[in-house]
N, C-alpha and C positions, 0 to 999 in steps of 0.2 A: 123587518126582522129585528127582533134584542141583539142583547148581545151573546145572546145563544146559550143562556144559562137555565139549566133546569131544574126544577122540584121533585119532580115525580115522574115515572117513566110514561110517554105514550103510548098508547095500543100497536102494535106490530098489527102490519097487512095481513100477514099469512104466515104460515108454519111451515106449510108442506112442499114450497117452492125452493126456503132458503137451503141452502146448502150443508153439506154438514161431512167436511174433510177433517183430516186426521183421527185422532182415537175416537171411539165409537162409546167410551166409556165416560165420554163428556156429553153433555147434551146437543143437540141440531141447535143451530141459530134458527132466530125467527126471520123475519123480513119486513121491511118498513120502507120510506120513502126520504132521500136524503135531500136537506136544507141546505140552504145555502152560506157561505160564507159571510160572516159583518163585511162591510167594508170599510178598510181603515180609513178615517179623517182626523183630523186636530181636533176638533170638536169630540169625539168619543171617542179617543187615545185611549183614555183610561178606563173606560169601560171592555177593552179590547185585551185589557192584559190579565194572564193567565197562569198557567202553571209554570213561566220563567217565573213570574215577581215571587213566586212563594219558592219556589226549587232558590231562585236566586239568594235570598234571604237565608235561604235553609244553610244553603251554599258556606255564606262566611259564618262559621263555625269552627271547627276544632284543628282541622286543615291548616284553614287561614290566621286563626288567631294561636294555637299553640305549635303544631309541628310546624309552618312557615317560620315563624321568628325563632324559634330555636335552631331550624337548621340554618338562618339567614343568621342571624347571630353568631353565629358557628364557623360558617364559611362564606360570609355576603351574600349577593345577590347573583351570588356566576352558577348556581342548580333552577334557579327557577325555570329555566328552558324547560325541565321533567313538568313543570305546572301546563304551562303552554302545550305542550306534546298532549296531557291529561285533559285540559279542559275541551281542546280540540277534538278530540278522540269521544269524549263526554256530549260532546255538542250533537256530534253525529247520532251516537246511541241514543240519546234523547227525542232528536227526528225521526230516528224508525223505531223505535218503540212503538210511538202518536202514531207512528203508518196506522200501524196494526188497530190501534184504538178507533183511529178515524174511520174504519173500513166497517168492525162489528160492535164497538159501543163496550168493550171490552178490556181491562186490563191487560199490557203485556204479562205479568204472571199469568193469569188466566189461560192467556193460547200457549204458553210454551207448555202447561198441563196438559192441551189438546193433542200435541204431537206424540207420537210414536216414542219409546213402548207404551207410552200409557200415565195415567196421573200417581201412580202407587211408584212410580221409579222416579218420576223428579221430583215429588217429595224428599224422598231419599236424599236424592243427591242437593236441593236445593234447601233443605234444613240443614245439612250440613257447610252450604256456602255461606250461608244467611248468619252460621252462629255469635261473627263480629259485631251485629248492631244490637246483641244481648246485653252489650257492656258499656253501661252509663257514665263512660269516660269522661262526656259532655258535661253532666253534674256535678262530678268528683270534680273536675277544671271550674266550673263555675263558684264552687264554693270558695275558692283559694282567692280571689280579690274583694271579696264578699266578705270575704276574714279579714282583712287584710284592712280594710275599711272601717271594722268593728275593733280591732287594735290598735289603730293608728302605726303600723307597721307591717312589715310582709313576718307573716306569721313561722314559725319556728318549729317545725312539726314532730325534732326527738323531745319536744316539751308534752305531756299526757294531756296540758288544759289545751294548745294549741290541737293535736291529734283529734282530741271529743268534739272541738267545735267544728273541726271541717267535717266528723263524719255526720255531724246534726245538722250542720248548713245543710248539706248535700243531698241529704234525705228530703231536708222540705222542698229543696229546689226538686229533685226527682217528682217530688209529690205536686208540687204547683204546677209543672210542667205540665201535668195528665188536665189540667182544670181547663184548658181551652178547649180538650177534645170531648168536653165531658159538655159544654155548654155551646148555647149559640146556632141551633138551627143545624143548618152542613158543618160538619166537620172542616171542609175544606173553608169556609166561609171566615170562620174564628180564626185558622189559618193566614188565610189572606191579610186579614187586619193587624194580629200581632205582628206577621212578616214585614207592613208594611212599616211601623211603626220601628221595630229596629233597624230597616235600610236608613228611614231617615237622621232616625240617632244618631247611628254608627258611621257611615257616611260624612255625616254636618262635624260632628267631633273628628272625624281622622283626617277630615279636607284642612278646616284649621289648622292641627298642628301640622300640616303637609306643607301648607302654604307659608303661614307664621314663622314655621319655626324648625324646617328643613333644610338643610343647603340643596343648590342645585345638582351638587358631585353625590348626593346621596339618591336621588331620583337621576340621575345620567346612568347608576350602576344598576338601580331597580330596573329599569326600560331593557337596559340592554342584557340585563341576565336573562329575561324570557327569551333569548334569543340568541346566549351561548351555548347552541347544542353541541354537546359531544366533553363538557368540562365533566370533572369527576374530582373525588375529594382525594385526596394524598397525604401523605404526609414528607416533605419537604421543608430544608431551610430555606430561608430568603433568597439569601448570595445564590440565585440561579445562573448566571454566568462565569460562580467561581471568581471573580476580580475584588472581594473582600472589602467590596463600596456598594453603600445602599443606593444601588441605581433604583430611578424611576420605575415605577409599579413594583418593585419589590416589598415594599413595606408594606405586604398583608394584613397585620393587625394595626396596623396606622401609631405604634409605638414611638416610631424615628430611631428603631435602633434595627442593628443587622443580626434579626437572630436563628440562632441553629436548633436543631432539634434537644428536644430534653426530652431525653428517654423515659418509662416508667420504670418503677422499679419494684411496685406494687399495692395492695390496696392498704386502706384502713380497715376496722371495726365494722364501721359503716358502709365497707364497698368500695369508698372514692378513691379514686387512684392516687397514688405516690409516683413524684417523680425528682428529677435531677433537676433543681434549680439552677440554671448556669449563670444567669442573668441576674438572680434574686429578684427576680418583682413578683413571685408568688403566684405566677401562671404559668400554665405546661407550653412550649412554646414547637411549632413542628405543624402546629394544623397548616393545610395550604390545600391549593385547586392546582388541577391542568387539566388540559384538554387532550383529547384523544388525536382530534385530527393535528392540531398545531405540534403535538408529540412526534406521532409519522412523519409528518413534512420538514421538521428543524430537527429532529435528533435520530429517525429512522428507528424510532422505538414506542411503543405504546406504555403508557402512564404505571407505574404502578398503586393498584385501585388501594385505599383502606377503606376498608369495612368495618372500620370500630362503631362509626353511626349510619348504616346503610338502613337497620329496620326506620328511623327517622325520616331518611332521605326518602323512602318506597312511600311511606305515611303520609308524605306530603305529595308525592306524585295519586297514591290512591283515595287522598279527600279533599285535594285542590278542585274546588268544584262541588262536587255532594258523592259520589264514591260506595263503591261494593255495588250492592242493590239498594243504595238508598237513592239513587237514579229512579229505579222502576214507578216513585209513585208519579213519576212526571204523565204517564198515560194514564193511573189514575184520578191525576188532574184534570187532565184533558176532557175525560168521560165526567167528572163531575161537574167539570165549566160547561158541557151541554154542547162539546164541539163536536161534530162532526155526527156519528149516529149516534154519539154518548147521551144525544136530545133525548133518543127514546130508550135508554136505559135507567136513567136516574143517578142519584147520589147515594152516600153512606149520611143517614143525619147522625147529629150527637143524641147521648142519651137522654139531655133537659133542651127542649124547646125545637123538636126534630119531630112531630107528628108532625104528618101528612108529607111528609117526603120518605120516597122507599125508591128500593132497588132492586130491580129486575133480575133475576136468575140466572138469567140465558143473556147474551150478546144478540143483537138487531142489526142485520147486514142489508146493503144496498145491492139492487140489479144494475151493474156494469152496463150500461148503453150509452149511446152519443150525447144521449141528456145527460146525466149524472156524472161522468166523466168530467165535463168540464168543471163544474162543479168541484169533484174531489180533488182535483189538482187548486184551485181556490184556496181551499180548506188548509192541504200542503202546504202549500205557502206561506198562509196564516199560521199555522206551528213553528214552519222557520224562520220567520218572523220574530216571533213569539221568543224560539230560543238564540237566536245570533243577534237579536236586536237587545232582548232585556237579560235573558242568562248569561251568555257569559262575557260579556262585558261586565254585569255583575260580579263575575268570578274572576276577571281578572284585576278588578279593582280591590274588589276581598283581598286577592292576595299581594297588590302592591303597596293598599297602606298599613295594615300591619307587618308588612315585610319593612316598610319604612322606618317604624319603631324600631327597631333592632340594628337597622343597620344605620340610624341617624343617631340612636342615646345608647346604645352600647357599645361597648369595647368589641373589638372583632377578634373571635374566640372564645367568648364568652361562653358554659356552656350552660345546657338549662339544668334547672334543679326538677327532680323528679317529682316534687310537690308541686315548686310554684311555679310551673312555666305559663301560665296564664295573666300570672304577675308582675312576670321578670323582667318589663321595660319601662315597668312607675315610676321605680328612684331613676332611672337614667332621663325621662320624659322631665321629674319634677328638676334636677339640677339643672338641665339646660333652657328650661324655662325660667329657672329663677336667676340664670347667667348665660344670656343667649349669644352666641357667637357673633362674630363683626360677619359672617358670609351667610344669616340667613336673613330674612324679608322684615324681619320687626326689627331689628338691630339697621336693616339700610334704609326705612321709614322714619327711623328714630322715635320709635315707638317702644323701644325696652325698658324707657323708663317709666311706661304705663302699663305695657302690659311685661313684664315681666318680674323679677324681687321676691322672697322667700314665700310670702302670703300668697301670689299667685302660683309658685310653682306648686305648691299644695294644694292647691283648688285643683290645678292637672292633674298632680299625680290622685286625687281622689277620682276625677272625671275618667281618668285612663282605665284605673280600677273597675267603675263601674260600667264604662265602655266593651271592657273583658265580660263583664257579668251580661250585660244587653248582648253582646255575642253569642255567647255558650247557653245559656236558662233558654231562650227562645229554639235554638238548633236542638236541644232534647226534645220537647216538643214534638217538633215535625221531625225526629228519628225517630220517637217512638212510634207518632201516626206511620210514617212510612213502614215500618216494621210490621203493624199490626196490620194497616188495611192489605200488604203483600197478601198472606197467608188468609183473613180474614174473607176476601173477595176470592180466592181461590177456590177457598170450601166453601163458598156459600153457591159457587156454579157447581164442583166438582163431587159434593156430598149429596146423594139421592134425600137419604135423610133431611138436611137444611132443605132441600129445593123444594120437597112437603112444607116448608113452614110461609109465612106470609109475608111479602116483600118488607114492609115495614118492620118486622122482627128484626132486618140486620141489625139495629141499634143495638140491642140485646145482646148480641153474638159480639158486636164489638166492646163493648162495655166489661164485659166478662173476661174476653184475652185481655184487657187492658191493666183489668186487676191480674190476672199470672202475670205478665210482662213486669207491672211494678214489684209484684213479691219478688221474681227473681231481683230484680235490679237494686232494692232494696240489699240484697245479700251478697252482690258484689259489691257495693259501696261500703260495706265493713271490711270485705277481708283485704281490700286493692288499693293501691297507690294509684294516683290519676295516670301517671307514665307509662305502671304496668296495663293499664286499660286500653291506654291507645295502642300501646304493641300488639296487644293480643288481638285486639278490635281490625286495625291497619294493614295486619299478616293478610284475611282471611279475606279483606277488603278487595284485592289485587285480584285474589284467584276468582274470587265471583264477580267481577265485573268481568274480566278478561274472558271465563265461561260463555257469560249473560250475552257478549258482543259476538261469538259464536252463533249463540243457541238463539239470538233473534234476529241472525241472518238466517237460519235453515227456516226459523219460522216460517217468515215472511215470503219467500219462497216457496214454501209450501202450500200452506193455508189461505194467502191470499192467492184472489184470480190475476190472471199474468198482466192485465193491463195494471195492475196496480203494483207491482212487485218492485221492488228497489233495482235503479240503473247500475252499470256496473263502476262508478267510482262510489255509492255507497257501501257496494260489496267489498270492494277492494278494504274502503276503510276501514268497515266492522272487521275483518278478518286482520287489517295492522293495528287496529286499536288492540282486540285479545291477545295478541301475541306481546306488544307494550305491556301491558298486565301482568301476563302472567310470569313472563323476563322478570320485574322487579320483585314479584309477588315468591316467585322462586329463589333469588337472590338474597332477599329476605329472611326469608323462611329459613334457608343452609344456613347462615351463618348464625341466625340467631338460633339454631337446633345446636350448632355447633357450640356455642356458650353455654347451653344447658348441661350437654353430653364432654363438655369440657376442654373442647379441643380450639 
């Protein structure tokens, strides 16, 4: 057998066998015969890998590269536990989605339209989840070190020639972004290749400066934050034991001085806060962490929470990882890589260079017996495989070395600017490279006086810049495919009209949302700040994933035959994963309703 990758759907056995549960207003599956699993060896490794290496890729984006180091920046390394909690949770969702794919050759949007009341109600409700990946937050951030590059400086955005050129970057980057989906056979195929080509980039550059020109106390605090559950932001002075000595671990922003909170007092012009200098160094001083549990057991009282950046904090638990329903195209994948009965449904091709691949209407399910059985548990395994071996490890790499950058070249406290946070760890990258400390790897080689000095730290901070840009241009991309094929594969099963037209048409059908998707997108990149995109984006993020990990456990329960249906620790976990969700997603949401309405 290949590697089980398909062009064009195979003939289904039969019609009038296969099954046909939940709404009656979707179409009967057909019935075919299910293949077997690759099986993995070192020799065709890489022909084995799937919808992790592109989800993975997808993965480090706007999560990993802007809301991680702003809130690491912010508060170090002691929230990333909300990553770990998310990608874990993510990991799960990911493998039963592919249940479902594996069973009928079907996208999980597609079956949760099959269920009960009907395709006309979660429409409804699932256009209204879906409306955060409308907002090309990904682009707006992309163009900010792309400027930044063309300046020879981080760009200044109350200046009008700075403002015109980020909203013209942004535009073409919107607009280049559509060019992979538009070329290249499968859709998912251009995918794979661009994907692959920014792991290796982004990767080889962020291991460098990890290795080079990191200390080891800056990756001891990265490790062990995925793994302080229960910390939360505060705002506290240093002197936590009150003795008026900067005892050990007290010095939060690594200043060496003992300092106390410095109130606001209110904003400027521009919004940005005023506050009480006590210190005079020209920073607001008070940010700090504790933990919940260590609160109960040492002072018999739980933390008092701030929430000045909690939509941040939610944003980075809701796109550590890939986040909302930009998950879902993971069984999209699955069905296009030709895994499991996805063989005999086919692909979505692009609109140049996509004839003679099409895609079937209807979903192609297999007969449950002693044979095939074994079989599907194969397959099973091959998915989680697929996502605990390459996903997210993926994603938790995304998010420890760009957590790195902020917490090895900035000042801690630092906060982000609502332009350039895509930017905001160049100049910090370029000084320490052009003066690298006695405690990292090039300075104890005695290599600083090679690789480091003003000329290379420049060469960094330009490389950092366009590391940010290889991040974010390629994640719009596969947000928008994800966004389109959602809806696109939905109607193309759940529309009587579409199911009249001829497999190979999907191209067509895609092609067309892809131009609405860009006009809208287009129109948020003039009126929005990159900031304001990801809040709006990141809100709605939380509710619809935390939904989605409901709504495809009752699936799967449903729809599929019992020998196939989820044991009960993935039940358990779909159902703590939506409630994580929707906890921050809620949290979120109050407070930041609460800023608008003023309170």
């Amino acid at each position: 057998m290949s590697d089980g990758e398909s062009t064009a759907p195979d003939e289904p056995a039969t019609e009038s066998a296969a099954p046909w549960p939940g709404s009656r207003n979707m179409p009967q599956w057909t019935q075919g015969e299910l293949g077997d699993a690759p099986r993995f060896q070192l020799r065709n490794w890489f022909a084995l890998l799937g919808p992790g290496l592109v989800m993975g890729a997808s993965a480090i984006g706007g999560g990993e590269w802007l809301v991680g180091p702003a809130v690491t920046a912010r508060y170090g390394a002691a929230l990333l536990w909300l990553a770990t909690i998310s990608i874990l949770c993510q990991s799960l969702y990911n493998i039963e989605i592919s249940r479902y794919t594996l069973y009928t050759g079907e996208p999980i949007f597609t079956g949760k339209f099959r269920t009960l009341p009907g395709p006309m109600f979660w429409l409804v409700v699932y256009l209204l989840l879906d409306y955060g990946t409308v907002f090309p937050y990904l682009a707006a951030s992309a163009a900010v070190p792309l400027e930044a590059l063309i300046l020879g400086e981080l760009p200044d955005h109350e200046r009008l020639d700075h403002w015109w050129l980020n909203k013209i970057l942004a535009c073409a980057i919107f607009l280049l972004s559509m060019i992979p989906l538009i070329f290249g056979g499968k859709v998912y195929n251009s995918l794979k290749v661009l994907m692959t080509f920014k792991l290796v980039f982004v990767f080889s550059f962020l291991l460098i400066l990890a290795v080079l020109f990191s200390s080891f106390g800056a990756w001891r605090e990265i490790c062990t934050g995925f793994f302080k559950f229960g910390t939360v932001p505060v705002v506290h002075g240093e002197d936590w034991n009150g003795n008026g000595v900067l005892d050990a671990g007290e010095d939060f922003d690594r200043d060496g001085r003992l300092d106390a909170v410095e109130p606001t007092t209110g904003t400027d012009a521009q919004g940005n806060p005023q506050f009480q200098d006590l210190d005079g160094d020209g920073r607001q001083d008070g940010t700090n962490v504790d933990n919940v549990f260590v609160a109960l057991f040492t002072r018999g009282e739980l933390p008092d929470v701030d929430y000045t950046f909690i939509a941040f904090i939610a944003a980075l638990a809701a796109i550590a990882g890939n986040g909302g329903l930009s998950n879902t195209p993971v069984s999209n994948f699955t069905r296009d890589q030709g895994w499991g009965m996805g063989h005999h449904v086919g692909a979505i091709p692009s609109m140049v260079g996509g004839r003679g691949i099409e895609l079937s209407h209807v979903g192609c399910v297999f007969e449950v017996n002693e044979e095939t059985l074994p079989l599907w548990k194969r397959w099973y395994k091959h998915v989680v495989r697929d996502q605990l071996a390459i996903w997210a490890p993926a994603c938790f790499i995304g998010v420890a070395l760009p957590a790195m950058l902020s917490v090895e070249f900035l000042q801690r406290g630092t906060e982000a600017d609502k332009w350039n946070m895509a930017a905001m760890t160049a100049n910090g990258v370029q000084e320490q490279v052009a003066n690298p400390p006695d405690n990292v790897l090039v300075s104890a080689l005695g290599l600083d006086g090679v690789l480091s000095g003003t000329a290379v730290g420049k060469i960094f901070w330009a490389l950092t810049l366009f590391c940010g840009f290889v991040v974010l241009a390629p994640s719009m991309a596969a947000t928008i495919d994800g966004f389109i094929r959602r809806w696109v594969d939905v109607f193309w099963t759940a529309s009587a009209k579409l199911r009249e037209m001829d497999p190979s048409f999907i191209r067509h059908v895609y092609f067309r949302v892809l131009v609405a998707y860009g006009v809208f997108g287009f129109i948020m990149l003039w009126i929005n700040a990159p900031s304001t995109l990801i809040k709006i984006s990141t809100i709605g993020y939380n509710f619809a994933l935390g939904f989605s990990c409901l709504h495809t456990l009752v699936l799967n329960l449903i729809l599929l035959p019992r020998e196939l249906r989820p044991g009960w620790f993935p039940r358990i976990g779909l159902v703590l994963a939506g409630l994580f969700f929707f906890t921050l997603g809620s949290v979120a949401a109050y407070h930041e309703i609460g800023k608008l309405l003023g309170g």
